[in-house]
C-alpha positions in Angstrom: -110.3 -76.7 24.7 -107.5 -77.5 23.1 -104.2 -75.1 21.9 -105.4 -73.6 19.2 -108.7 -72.8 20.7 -106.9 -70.7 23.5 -104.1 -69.6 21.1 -107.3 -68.6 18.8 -109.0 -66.6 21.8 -105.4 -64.9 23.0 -105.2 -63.7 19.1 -108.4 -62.8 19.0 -108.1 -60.5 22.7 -105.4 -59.1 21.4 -105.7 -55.6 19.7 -108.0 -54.9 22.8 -105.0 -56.3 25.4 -103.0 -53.2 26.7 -100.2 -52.8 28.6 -98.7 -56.0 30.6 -101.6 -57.7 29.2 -101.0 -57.7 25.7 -97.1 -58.5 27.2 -97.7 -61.4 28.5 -100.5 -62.3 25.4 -97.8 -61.9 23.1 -95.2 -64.0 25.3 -98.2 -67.2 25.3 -98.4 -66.5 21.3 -94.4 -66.9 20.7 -94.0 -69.4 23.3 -97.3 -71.3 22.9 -95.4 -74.8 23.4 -93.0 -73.8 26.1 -95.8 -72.1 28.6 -97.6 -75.7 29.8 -94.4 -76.3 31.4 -94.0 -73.3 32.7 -94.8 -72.1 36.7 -96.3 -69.2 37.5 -93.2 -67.7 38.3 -91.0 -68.7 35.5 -93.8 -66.9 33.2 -94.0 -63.9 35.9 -90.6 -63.7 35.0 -90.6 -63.6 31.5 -92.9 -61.4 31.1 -91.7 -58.7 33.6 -94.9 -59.2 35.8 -96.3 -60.2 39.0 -97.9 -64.0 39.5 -101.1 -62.5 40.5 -101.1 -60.7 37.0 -100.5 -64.0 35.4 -103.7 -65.4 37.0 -105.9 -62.4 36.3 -104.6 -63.2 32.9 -105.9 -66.9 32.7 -109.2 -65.7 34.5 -109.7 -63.3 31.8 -109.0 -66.1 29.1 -111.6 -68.1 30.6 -109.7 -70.5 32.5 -110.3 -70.7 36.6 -106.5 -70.5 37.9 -103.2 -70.7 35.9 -103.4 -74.5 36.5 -106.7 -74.8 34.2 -105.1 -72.3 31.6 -101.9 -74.6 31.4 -103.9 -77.4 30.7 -105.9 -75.8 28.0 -102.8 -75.0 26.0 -101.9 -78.6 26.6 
């Protein structure tokens, strides 16, 4: 799966995303190019939210872990 398969899915999640997931949805989406080189922290911190939340946000994508979801958007 390549980035405009995920970027494509994200889009697609998104008028059902509330709250700090639709955040950090909409973060990925404007910063599609920057997030694969982007720790779990540094895009905890970006968007306001805890890692954990970043990983239940790949999981929910699809993806196993943040690592697998970083490599999709690859």
């Amino acid at each position: 799966m390549g980035t405009p398969d995920v970027i494509a899915l994200i889009e697609g999640a998104l008028p059902t995303l509330t709250g700090v997931n639709r955040t950090i949805a909409t973060y990925i989406i404007e910063h599609r190019y920057e997030v694969p080189s982007m720790s779990t922290e540094e895009l905890a911190g970006a968007c306001g939210v805890s890692d954990a939340t970043i990983v239940r946000f790949a999981r929910a994508m699809g993806s196993t872990g943040y690592r697998d979801f970083k490599i999709s958007l690859s």
